[in-house]
BAVEX-830296 format. One record per atom (N, C-alpha, C, O): residue number from 1; atom name; x, y, z. Coordinates in pm, whole numbers. Layout:
# residues N
{atom NUM,"CA",{X,Y,Z}}
...
//
This chain:
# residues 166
{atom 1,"N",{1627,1235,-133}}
{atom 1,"CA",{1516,1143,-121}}
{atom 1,"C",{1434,1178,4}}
{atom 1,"O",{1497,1240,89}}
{atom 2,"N",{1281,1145,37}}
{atom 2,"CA",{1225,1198,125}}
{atom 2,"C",{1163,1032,152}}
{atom 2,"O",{1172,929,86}}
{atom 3,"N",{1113,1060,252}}
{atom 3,"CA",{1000,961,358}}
{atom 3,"C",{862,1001,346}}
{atom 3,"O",{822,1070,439}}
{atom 4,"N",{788,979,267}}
{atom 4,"CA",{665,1036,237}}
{atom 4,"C",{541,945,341}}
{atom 4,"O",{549,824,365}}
{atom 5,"N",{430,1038,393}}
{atom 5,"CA",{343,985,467}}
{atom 5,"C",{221,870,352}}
{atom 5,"O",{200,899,234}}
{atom 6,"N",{150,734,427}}
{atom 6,"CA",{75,715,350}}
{atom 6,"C",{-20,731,390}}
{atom 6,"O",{-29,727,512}}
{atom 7,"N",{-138,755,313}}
{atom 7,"CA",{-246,734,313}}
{atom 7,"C",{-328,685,415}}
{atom 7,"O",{-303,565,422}}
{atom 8,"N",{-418,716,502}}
{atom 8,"CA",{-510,661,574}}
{atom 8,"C",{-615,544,497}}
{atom 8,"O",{-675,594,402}}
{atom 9,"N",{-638,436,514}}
{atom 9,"CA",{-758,344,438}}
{atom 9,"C",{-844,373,378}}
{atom 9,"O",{-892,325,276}}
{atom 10,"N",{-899,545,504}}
{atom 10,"CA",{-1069,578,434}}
{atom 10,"C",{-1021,686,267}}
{atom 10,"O",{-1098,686,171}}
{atom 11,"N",{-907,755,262}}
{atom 11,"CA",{-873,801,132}}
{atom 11,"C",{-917,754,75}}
{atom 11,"O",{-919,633,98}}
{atom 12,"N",{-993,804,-52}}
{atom 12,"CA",{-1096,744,-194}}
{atom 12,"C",{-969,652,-252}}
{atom 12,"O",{-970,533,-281}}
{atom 13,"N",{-845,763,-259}}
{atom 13,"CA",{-754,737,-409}}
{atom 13,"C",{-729,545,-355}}
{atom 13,"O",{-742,460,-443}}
{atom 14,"N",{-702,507,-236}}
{atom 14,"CA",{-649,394,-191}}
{atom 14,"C",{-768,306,-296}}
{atom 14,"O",{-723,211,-360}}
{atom 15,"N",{-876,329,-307}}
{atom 15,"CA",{-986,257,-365}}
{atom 15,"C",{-1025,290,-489}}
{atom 15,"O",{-1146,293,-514}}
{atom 16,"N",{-901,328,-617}}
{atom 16,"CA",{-946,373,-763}}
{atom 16,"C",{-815,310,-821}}
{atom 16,"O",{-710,298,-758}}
{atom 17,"N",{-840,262,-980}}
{atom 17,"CA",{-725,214,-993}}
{atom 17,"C",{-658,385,-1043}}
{atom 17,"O",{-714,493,-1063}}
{atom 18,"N",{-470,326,-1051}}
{atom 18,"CA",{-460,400,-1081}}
{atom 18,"C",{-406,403,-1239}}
{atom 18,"O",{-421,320,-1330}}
{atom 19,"N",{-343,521,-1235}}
{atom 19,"CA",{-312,571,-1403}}
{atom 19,"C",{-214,560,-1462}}
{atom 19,"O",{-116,615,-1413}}
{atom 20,"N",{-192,467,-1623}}
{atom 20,"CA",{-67,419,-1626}}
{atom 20,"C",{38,504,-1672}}
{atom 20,"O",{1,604,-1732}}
{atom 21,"N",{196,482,-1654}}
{atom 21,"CA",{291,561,-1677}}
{atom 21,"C",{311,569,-1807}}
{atom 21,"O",{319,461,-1866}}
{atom 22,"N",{328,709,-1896}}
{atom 22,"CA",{343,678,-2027}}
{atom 22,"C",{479,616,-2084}}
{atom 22,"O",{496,534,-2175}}
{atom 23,"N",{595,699,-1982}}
{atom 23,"CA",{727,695,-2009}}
{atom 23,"C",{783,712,-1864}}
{atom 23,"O",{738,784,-1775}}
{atom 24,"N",{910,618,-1859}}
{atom 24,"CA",{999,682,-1740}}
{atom 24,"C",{1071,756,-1754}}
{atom 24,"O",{1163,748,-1836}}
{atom 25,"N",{1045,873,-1660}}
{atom 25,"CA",{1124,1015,-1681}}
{atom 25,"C",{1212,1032,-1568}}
{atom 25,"O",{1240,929,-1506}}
{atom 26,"N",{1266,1154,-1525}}
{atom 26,"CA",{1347,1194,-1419}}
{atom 26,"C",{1211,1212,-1288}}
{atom 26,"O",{1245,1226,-1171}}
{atom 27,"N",{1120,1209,-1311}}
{atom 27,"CA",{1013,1239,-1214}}
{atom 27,"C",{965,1104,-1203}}
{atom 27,"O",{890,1076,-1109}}
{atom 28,"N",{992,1032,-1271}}
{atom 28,"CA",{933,873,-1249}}
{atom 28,"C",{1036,814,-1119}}
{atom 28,"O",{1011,745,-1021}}
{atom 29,"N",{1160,874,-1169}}
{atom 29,"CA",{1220,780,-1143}}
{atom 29,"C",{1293,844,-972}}
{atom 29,"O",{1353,778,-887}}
{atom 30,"N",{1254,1006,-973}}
{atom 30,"CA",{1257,1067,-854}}
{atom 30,"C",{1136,989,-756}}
{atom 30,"O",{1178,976,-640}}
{atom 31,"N",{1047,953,-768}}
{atom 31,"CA",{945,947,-697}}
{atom 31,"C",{994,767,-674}}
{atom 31,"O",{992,738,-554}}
{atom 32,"N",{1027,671,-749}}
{atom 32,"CA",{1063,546,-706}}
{atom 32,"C",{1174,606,-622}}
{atom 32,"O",{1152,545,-517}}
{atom 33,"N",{1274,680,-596}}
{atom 33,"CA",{1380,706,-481}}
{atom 33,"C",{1274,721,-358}}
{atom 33,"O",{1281,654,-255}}
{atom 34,"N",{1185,809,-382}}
{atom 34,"CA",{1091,858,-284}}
{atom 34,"C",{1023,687,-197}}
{atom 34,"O",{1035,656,-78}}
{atom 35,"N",{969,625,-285}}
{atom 35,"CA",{911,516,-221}}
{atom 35,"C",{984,372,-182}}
{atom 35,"O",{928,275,-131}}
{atom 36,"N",{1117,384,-218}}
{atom 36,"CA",{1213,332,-203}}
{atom 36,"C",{1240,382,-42}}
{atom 36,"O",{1256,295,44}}
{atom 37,"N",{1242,498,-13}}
{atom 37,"CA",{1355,546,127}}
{atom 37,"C",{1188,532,215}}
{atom 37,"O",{1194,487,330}}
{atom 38,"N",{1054,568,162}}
{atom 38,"CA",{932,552,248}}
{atom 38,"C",{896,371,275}}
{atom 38,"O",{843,316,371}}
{atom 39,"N",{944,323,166}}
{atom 39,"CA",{933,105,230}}
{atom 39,"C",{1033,113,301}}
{atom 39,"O",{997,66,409}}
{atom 40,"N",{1156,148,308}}
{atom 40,"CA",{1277,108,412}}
{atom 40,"C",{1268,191,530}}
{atom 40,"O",{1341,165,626}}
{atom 41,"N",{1198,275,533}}
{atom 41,"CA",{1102,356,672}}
{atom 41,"C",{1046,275,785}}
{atom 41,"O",{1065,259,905}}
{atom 42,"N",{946,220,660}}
{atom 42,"CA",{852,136,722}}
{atom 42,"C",{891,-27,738}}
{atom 42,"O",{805,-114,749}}
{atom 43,"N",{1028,-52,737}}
{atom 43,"CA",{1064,-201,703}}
{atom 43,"C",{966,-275,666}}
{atom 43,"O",{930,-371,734}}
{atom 44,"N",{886,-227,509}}
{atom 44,"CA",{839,-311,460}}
{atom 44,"C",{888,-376,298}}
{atom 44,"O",{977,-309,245}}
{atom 45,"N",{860,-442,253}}
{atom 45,"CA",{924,-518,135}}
{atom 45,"C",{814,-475,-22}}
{atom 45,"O",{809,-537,-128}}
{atom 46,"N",{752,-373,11}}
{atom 46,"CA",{683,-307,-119}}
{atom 46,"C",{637,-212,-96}}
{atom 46,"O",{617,-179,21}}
{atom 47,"N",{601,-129,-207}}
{atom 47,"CA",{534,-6,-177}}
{atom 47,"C",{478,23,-320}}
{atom 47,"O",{547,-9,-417}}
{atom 48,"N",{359,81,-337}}
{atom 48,"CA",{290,116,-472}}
{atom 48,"C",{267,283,-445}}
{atom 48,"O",{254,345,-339}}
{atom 49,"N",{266,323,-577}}
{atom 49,"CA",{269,485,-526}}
{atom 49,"C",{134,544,-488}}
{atom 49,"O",{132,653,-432}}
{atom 50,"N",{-7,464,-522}}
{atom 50,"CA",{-153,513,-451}}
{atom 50,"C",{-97,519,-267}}
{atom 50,"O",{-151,586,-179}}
{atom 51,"N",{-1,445,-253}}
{atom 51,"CA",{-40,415,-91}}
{atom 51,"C",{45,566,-26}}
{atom 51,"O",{65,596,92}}
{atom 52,"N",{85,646,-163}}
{atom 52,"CA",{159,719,-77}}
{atom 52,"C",{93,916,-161}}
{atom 52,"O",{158,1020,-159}}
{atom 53,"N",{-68,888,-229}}
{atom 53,"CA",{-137,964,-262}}
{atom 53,"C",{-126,973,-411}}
{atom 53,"O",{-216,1013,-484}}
{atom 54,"N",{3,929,-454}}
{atom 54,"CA",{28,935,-611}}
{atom 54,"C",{-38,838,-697}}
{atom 54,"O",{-12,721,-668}}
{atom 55,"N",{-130,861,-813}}
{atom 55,"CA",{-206,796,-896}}
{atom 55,"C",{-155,750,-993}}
{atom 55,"O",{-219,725,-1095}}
{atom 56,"N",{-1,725,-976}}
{atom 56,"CA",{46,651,-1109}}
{atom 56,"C",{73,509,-1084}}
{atom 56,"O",{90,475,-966}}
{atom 57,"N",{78,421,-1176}}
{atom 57,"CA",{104,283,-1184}}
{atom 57,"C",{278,238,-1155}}
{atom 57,"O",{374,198,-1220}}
{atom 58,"N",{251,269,-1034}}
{atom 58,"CA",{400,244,-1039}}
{atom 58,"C",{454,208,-881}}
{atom 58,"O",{420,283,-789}}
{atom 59,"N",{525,109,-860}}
{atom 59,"CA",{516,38,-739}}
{atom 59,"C",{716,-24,-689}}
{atom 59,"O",{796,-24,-783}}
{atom 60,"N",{749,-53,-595}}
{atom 60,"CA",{883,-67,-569}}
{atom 60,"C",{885,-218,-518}}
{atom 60,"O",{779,-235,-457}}
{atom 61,"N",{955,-328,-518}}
{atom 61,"CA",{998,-445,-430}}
{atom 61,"C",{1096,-465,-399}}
{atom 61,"O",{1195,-448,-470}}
{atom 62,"N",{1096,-537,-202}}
{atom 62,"CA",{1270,-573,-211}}
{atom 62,"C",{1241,-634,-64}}
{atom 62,"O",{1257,-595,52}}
{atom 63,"N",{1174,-783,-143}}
{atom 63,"CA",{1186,-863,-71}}
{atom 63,"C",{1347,-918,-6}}
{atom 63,"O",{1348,-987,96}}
{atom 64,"N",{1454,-885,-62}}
{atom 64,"CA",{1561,-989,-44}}
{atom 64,"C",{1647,-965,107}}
{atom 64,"O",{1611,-892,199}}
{atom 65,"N",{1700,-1001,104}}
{atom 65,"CA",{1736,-1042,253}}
{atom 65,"C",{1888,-954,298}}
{atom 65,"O",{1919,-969,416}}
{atom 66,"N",{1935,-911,257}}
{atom 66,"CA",{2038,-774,259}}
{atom 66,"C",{1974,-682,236}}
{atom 66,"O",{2037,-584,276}}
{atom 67,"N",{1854,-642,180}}
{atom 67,"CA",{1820,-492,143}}
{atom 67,"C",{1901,-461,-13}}
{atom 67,"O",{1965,-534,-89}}
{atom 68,"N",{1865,-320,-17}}
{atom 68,"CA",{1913,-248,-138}}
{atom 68,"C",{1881,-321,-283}}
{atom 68,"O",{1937,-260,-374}}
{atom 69,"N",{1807,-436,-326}}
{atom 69,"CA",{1760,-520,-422}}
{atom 69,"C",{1641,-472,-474}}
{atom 69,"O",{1571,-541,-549}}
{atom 70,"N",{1604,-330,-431}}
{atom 70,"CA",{1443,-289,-487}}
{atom 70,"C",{1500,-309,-662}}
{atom 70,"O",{1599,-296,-733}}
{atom 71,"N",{1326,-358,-665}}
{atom 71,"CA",{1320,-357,-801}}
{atom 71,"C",{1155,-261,-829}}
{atom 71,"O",{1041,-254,-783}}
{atom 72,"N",{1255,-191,-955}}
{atom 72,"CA",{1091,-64,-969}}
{atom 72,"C",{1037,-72,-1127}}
{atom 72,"O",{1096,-86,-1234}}
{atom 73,"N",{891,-57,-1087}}
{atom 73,"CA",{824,-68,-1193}}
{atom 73,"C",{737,-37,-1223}}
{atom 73,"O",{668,-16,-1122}}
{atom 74,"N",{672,-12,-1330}}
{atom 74,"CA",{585,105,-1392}}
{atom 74,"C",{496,20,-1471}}
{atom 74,"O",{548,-50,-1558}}
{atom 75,"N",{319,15,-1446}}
{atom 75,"CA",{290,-79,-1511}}
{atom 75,"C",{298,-226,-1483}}
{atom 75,"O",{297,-305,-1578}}
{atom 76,"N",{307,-270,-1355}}
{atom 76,"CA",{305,-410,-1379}}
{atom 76,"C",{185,-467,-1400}}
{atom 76,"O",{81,-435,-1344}}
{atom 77,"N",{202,-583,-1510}}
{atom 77,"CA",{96,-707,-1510}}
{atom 77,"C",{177,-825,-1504}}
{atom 77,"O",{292,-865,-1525}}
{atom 78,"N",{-1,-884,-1445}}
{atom 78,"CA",{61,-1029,-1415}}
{atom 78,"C",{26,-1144,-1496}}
{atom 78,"O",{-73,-1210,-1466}}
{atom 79,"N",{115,-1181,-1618}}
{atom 79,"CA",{111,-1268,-1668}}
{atom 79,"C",{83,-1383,-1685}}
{atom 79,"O",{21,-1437,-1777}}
{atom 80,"N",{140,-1435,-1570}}
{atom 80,"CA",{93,-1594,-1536}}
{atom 80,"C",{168,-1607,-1389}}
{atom 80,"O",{276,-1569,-1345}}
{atom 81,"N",{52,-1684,-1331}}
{atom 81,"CA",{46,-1739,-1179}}
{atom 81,"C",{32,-1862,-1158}}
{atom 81,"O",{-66,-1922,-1201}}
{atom 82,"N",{151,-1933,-1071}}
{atom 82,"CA",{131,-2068,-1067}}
{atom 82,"C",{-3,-2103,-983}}
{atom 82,"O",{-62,-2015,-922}}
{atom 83,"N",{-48,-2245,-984}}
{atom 83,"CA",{-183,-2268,-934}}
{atom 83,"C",{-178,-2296,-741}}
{atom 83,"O",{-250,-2297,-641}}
{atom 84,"N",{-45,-2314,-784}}
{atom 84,"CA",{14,-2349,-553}}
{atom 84,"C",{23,-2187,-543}}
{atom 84,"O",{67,-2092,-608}}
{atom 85,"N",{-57,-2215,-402}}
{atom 85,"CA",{-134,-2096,-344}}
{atom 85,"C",{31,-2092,-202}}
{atom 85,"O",{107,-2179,-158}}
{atom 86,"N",{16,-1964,-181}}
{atom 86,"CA",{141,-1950,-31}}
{atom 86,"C",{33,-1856,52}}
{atom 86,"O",{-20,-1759,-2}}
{atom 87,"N",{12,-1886,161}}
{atom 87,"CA",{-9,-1795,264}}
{atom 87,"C",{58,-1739,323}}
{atom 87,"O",{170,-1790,336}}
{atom 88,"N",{38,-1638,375}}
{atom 88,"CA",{128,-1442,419}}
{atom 88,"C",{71,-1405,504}}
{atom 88,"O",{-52,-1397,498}}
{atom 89,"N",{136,-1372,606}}
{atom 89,"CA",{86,-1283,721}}
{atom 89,"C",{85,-1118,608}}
{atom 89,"O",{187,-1067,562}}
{atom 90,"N",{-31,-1076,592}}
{atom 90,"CA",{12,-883,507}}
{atom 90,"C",{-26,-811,568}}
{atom 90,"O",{-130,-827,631}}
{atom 91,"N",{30,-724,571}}
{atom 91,"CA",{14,-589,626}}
{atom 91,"C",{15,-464,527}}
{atom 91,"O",{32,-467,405}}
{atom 92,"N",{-14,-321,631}}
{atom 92,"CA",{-30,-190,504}}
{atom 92,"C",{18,-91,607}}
{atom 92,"O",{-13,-94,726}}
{atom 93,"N",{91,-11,553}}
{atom 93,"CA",{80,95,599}}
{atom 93,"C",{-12,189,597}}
{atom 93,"O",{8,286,670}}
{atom 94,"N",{-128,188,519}}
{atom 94,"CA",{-250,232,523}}
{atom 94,"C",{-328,201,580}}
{atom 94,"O",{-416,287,574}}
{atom 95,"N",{-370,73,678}}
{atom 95,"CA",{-456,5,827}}
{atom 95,"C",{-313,-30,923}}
{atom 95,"O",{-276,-147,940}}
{atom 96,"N",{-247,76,977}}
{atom 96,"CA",{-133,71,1068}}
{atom 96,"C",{-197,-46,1206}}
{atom 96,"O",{-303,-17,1261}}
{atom 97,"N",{-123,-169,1246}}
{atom 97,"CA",{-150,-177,1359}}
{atom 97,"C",{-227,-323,1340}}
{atom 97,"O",{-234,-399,1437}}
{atom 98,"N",{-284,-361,1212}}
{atom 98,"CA",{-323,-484,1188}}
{atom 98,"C",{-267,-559,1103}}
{atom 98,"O",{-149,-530,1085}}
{atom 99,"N",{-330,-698,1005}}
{atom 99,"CA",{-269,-783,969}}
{atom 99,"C",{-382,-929,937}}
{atom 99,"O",{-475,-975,1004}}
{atom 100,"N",{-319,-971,795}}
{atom 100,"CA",{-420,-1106,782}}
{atom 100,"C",{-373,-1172,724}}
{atom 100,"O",{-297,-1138,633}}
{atom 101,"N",{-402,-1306,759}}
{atom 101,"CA",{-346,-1438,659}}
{atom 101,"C",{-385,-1465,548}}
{atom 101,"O",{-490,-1528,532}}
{atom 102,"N",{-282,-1407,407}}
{atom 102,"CA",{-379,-1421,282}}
{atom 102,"C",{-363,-1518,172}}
{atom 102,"O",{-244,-1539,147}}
{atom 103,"N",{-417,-1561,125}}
{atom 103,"CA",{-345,-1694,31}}
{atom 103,"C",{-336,-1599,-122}}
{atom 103,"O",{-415,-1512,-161}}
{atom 104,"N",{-225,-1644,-181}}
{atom 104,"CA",{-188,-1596,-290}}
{atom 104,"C",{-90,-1706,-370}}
{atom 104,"O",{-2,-1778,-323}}
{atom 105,"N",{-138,-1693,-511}}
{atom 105,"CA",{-3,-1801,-660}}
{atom 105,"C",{138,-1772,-545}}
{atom 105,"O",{173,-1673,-481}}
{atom 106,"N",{176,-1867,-554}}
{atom 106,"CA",{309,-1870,-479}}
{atom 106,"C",{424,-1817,-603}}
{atom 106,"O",{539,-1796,-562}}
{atom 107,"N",{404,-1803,-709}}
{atom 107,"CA",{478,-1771,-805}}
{atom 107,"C",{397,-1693,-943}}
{atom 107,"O",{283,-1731,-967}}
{atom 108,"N",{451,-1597,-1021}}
{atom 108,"CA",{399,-1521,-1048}}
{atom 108,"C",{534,-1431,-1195}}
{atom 108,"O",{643,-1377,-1175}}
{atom 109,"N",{465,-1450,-1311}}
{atom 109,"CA",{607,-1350,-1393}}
{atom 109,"C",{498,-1243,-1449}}
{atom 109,"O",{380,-1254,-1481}}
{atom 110,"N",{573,-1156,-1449}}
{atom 110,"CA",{500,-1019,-1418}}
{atom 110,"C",{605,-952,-1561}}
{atom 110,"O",{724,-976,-1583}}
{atom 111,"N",{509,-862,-1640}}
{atom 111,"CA",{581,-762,-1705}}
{atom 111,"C",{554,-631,-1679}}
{atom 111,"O",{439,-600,-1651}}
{atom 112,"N",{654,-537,-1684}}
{atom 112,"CA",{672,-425,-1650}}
{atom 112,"C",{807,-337,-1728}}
{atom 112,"O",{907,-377,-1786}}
{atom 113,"N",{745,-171,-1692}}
{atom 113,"CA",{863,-129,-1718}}
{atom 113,"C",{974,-100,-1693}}
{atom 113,"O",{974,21,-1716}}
{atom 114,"N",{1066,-124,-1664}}
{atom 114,"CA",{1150,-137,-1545}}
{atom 114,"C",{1230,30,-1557}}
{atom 114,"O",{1209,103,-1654}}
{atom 115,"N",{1312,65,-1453}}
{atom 115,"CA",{1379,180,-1419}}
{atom 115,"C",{1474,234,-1602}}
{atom 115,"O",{1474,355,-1622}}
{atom 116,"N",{1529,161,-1692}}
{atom 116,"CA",{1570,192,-1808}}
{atom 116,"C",{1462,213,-1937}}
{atom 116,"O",{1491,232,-2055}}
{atom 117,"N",{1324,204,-1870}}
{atom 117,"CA",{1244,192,-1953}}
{atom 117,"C",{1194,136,-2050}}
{atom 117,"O",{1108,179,-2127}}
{atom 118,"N",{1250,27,-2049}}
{atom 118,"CA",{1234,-109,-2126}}
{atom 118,"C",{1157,-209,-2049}}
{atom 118,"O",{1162,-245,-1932}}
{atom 119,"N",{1078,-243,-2157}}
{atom 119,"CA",{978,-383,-2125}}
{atom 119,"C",{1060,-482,-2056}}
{atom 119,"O",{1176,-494,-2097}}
{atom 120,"N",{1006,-580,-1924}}
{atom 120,"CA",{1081,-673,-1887}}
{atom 120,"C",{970,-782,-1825}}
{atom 120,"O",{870,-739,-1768}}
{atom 121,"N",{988,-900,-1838}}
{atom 121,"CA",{928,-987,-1787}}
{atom 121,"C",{981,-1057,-1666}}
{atom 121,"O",{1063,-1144,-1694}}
{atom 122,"N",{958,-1043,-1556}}
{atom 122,"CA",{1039,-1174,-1480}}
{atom 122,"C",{954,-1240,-1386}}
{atom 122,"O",{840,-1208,-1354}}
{atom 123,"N",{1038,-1357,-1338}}
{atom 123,"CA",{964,-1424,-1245}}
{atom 123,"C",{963,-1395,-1103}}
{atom 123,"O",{1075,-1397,-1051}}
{atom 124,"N",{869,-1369,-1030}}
{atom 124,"CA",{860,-1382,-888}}
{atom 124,"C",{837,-1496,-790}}
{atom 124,"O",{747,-1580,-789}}
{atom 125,"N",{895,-1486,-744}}
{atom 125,"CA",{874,-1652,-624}}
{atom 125,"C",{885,-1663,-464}}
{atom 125,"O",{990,-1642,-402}}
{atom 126,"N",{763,-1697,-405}}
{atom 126,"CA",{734,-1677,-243}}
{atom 126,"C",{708,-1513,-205}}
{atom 126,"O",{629,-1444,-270}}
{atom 127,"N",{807,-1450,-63}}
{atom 127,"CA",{773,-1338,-59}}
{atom 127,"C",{738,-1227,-172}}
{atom 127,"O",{642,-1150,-179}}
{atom 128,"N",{891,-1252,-289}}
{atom 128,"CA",{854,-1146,-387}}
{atom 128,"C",{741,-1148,-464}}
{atom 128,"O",{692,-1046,-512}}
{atom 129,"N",{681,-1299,-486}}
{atom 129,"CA",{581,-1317,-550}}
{atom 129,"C",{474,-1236,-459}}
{atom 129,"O",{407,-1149,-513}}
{atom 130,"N",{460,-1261,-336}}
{atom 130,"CA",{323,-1228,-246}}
{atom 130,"C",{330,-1091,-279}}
{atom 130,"O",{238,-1036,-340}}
{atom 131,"N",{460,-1016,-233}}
{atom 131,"CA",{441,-871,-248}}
{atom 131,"C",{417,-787,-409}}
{atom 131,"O",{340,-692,-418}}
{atom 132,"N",{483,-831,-509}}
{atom 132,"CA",{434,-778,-630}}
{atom 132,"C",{271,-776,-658}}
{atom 132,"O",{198,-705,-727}}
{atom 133,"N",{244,-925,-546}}
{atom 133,"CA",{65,-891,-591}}
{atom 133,"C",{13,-824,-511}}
{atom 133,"O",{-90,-764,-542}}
{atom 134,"N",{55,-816,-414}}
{atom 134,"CA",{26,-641,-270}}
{atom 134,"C",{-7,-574,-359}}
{atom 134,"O",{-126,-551,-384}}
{atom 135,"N",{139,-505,-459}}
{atom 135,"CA",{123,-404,-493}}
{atom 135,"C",{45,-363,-610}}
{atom 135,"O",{-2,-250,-622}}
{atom 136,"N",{34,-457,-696}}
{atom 136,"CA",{-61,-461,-829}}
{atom 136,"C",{-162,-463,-758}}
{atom 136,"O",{-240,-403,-833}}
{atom 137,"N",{-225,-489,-661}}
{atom 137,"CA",{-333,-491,-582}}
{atom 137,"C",{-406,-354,-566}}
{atom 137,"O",{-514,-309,-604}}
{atom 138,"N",{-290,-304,-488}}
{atom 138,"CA",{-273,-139,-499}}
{atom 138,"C",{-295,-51,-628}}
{atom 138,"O",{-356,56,-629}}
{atom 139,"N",{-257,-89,-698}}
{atom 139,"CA",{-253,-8,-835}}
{atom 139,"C",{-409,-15,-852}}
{atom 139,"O",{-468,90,-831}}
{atom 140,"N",{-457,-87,-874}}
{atom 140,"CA",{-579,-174,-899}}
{atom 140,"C",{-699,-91,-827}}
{atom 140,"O",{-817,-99,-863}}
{atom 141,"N",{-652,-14,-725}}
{atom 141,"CA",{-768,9,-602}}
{atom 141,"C",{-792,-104,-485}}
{atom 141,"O",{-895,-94,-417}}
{atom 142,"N",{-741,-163,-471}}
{atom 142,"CA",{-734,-251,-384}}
{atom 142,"C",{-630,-273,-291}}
{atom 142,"O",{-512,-239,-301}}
{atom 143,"N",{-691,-339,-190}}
{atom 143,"CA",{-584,-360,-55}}
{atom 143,"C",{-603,-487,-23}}
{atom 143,"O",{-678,-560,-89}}
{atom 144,"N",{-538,-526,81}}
{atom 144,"CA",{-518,-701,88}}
{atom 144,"C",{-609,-764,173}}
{atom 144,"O",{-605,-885,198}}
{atom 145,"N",{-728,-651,240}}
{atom 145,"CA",{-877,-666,343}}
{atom 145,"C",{-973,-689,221}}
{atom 145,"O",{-1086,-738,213}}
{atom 146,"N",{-908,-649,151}}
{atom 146,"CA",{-1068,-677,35}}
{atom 146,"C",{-1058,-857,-5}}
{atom 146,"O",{-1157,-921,-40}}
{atom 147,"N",{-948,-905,6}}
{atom 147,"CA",{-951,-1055,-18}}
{atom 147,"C",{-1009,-1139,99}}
{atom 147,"O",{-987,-1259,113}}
{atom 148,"N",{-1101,-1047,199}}
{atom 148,"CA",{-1128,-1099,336}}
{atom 148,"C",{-1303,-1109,319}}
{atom 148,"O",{-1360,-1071,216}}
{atom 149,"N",{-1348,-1146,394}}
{atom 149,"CA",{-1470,-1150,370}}
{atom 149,"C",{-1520,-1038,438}}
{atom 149,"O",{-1455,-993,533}}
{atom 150,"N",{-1643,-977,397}}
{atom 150,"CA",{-1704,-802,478}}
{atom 150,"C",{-1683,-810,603}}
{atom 150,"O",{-1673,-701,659}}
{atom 151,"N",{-1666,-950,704}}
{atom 151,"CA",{-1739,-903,843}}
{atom 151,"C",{-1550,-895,887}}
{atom 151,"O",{-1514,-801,959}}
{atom 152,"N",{-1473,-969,852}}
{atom 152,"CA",{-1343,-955,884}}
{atom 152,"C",{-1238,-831,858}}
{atom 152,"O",{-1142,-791,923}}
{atom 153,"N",{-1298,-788,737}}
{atom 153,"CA",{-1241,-663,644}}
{atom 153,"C",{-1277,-521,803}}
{atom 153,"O",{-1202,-443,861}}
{atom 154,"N",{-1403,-549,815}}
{atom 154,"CA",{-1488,-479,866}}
{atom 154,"C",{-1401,-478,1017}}
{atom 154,"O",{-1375,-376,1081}}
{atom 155,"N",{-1375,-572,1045}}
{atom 155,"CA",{-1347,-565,1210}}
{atom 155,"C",{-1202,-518,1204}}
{atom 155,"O",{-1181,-426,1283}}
{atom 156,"N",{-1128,-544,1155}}
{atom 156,"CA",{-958,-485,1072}}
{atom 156,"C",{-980,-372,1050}}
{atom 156,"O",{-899,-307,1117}}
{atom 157,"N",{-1073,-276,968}}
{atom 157,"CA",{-1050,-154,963}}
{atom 157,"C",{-1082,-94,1091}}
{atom 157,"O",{-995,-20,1138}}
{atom 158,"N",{-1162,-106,1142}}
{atom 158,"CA",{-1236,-59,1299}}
{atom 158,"C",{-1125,-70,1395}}
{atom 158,"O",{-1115,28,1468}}
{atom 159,"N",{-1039,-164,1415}}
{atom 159,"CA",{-935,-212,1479}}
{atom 159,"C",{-774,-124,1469}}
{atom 159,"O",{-682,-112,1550}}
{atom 160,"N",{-792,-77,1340}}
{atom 160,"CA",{-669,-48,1279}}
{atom 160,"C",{-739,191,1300}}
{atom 160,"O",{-663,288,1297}}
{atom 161,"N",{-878,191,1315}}
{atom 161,"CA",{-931,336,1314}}
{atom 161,"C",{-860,338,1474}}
{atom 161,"O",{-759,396,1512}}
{atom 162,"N",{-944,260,1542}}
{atom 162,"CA",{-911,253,1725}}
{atom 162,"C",{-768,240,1716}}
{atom 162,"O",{-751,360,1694}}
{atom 163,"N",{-681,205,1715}}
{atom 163,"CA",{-537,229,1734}}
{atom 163,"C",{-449,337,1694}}
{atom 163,"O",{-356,392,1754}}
{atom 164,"N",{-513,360,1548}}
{atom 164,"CA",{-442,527,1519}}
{atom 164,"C",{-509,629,1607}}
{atom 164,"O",{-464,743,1620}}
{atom 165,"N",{-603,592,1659}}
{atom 165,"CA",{-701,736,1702}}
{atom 165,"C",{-616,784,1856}}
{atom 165,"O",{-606,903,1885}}
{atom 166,"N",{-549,658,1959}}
{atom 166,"CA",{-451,669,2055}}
{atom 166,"C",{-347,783,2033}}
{atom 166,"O",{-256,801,2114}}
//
């Protein structure tokens, strides 16, 4: 398994959706090891594979509180979202160094393909909920500054350029 670098913000790919998985293969499922050992790098609780240059639909979670609980998936949608909103401090490894308070469905069941390649539906709730929508976010072309308004988005990326540039 490797530690793969992500993406800088200004990268196009961070801002295109990406492309869905036809099937999980041995390369699907090499590259979730890959973004699996690159979120526990970064002690973060998701990772989508745009953030790490790869254009497939396919993203890791593990919110839980021992570790080792990633759950991987190919293709997620989001089915249905409850209407109670949770606010999140989020972060990216793609704007290193910043951070924003974002409101998001506090709950969320999502289908996907999971690691056996079978259709699965489940429910997400609080952190796991916040982060599955990080990462569908990601898939999407999107990051969690775009739920900000221009002048805030704007001062976060500038903030997050000046700190890597040290």
């Amino acid at each position: 398994m490797t530690v793969r670098p992500c993406l800088p913000y200004a990268d196009r790919r961070l801002h295109i959706p990406a492309e869905p998985v036809p099937a999980i293969t041995e390369t699907v499922r090499m590259i979730w090891d890959d973004m699996i050992d690159t979120m526990e790098a970064m002690q973060g609780v998701g990772l989508a594979a745009p953030q790490i240059g790869i254009m497939q639909r396919l993203a890791v979670v593990d919110a839980s509180d021992k570790r080792g609980q990633a759950v991987r998936m190919a293709n997620p949608e989001i089915l249905h979202a409850s209407v109670q909103l949770r606010a999140h401090e989020e972060a990216s490894p793609n704007l290193p160094g910043v951070s924003a308070r974002i409101e998001r469905p506090r709950a969320v069941t999502v289908r996907f393909l999971n690691a056996q390649g079978e259709v699965e539906e489940r429910d997400f709730v609080g952190l796991w909920a916040t982060s599955v929508q990080h990462q569908i976010d990601h898939l999407n072309g999107r990051l969690y500054v775009d739920h900000l308004s221009p002048l805030r988005r704007k001062m976060l990326v500038a903030k997050s350029a000046k700190l890597t540039r040290r």
